[in-house]
C-alpha positions in Angstrom: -24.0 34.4 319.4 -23.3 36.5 322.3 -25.7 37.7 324.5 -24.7 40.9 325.1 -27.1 44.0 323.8 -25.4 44.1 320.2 -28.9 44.4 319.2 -30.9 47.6 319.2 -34.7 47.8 318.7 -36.4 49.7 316.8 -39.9 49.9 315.8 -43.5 49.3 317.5 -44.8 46.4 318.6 -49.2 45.2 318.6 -49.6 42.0 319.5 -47.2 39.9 318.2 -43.3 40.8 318.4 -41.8 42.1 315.0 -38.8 44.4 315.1 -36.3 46.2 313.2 -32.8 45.8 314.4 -29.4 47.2 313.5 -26.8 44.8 313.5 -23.6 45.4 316.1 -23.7 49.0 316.4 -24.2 49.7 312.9 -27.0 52.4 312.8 -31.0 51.8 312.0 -31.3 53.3 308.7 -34.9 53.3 306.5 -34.1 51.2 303.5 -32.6 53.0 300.6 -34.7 53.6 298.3 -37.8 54.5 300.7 -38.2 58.0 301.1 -39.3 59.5 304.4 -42.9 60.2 302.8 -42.9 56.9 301.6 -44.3 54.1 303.4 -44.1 50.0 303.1 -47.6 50.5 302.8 -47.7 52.6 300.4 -45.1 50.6 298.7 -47.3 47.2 299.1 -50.1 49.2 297.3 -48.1 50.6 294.5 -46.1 47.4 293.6 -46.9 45.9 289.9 -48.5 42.5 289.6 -45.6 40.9 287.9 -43.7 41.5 291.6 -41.7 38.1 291.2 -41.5 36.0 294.4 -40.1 32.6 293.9 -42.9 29.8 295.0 -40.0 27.3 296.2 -40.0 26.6 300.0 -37.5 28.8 302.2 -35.1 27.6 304.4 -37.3 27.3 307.2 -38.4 23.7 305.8 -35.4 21.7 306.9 -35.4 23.4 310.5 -36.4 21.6 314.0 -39.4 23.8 315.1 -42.7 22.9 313.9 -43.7 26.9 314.0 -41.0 27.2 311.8 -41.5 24.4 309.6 -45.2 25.9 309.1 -43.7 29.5 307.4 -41.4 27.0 304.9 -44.3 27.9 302.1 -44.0 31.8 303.0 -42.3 33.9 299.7 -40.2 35.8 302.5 -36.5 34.7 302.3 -36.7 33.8 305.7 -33.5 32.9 308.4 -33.5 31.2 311.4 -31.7 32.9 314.6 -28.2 32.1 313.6 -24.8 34.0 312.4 -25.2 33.5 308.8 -28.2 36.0 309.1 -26.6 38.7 311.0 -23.6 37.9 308.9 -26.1 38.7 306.2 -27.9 41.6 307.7 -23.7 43.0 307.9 -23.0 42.5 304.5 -25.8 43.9 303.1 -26.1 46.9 305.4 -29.7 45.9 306.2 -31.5 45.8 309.1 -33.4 42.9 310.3 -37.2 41.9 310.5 -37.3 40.0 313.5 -40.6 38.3 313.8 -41.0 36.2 317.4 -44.1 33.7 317.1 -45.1 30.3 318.4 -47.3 27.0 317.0 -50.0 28.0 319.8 -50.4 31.7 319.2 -53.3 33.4 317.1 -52.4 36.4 316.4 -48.6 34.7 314.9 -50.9 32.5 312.4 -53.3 35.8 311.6 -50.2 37.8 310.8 -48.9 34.9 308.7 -52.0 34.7 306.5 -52.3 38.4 306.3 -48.5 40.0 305.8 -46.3 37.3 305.3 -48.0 35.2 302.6 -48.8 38.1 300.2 -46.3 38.4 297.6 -46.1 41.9 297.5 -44.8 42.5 301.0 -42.6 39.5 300.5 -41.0 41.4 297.5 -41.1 44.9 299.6 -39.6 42.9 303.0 -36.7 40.5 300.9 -35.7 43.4 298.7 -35.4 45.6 301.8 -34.5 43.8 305.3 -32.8 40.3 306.1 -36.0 38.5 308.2 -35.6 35.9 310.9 -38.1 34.2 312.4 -37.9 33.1 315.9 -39.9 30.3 317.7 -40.4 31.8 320.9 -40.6 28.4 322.9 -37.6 27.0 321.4 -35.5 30.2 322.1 -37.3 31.6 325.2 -34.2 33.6 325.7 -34.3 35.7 322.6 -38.1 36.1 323.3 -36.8 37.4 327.0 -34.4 39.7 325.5 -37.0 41.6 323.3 -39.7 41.4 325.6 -37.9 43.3 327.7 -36.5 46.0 325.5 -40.0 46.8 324.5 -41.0 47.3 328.3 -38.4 49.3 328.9 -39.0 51.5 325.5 -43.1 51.6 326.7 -43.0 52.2 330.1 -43.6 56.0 331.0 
């Protein structure tokens, strides 16, 4: 992966780091079928109960990090940093979730329990975006990268 600013943020950031990010150059686009009035809010309220989310683990249960190894039981079809989910995010003309957290953070495990393990934004967040989680201490440098761009987007 080169380092260079193929990325390009967009979105807002609280505590924890999650962004939306187009993939080289390709532009930031709301998901297709969410209207400008519509919200992924809105959407999590309005989806059915039968919102099918398979109960397997994701890919994140084979990887090195223990942060990520914790989000293996998570319904979102979740990616590590690597090619074959920008490759992904490409193919798909999606853009990506990126969601930077770490073992020792509170606010990482708090969004966990409340976003990421309900199955209706699972549903709304697969059907729509390609997500990648990133342990922030075992890629400090993509941490840097974003930290950054949101300092630069916030400062006035």
């Amino acid at each position: 992966m080169q380092t260079n600013s193929q990325f390009v943020l967009h979105g807002r950031v609280s505590r924890r780091l999650s962004y939306t990010l187009s993939v080289q150059g390709t532009k930031l686009h709301p998901p297709r079928n969410l209207s400008q009035k519509q919200t992924l809010a809105s959407r999590v309220g309005s989806c059915e109960p039968e919102c099918h989310v398979s109960q397997s683990e994701n890919r994140l249960k084979d990887s090195a990090s223990p942060y990520l190894r914790s989000a293996a039981h998570q319904p979102i079809d979740w990616y590590e940093w690597n090619e074959s989910a920008f490759a992904r995010a490409k193919t798909e003309d999606k853009p990506i979730l990126l969601d930077i957290g770490a073992v020792w953070c509170h606010w990482c495990h708090v969004m966990d329990g409340e976003s990421y393990e309900d199955a209706r934004v699972a549903d709304l967040l697969n059907a729509d975006f390609v997500c990648i989680k990133v342990d922030r201490d075992e890629r400090p440098d993509v941490d840097a990268r974003y930290q950054r761009a949101v300092q630069a987007r916030t400062v006035s």
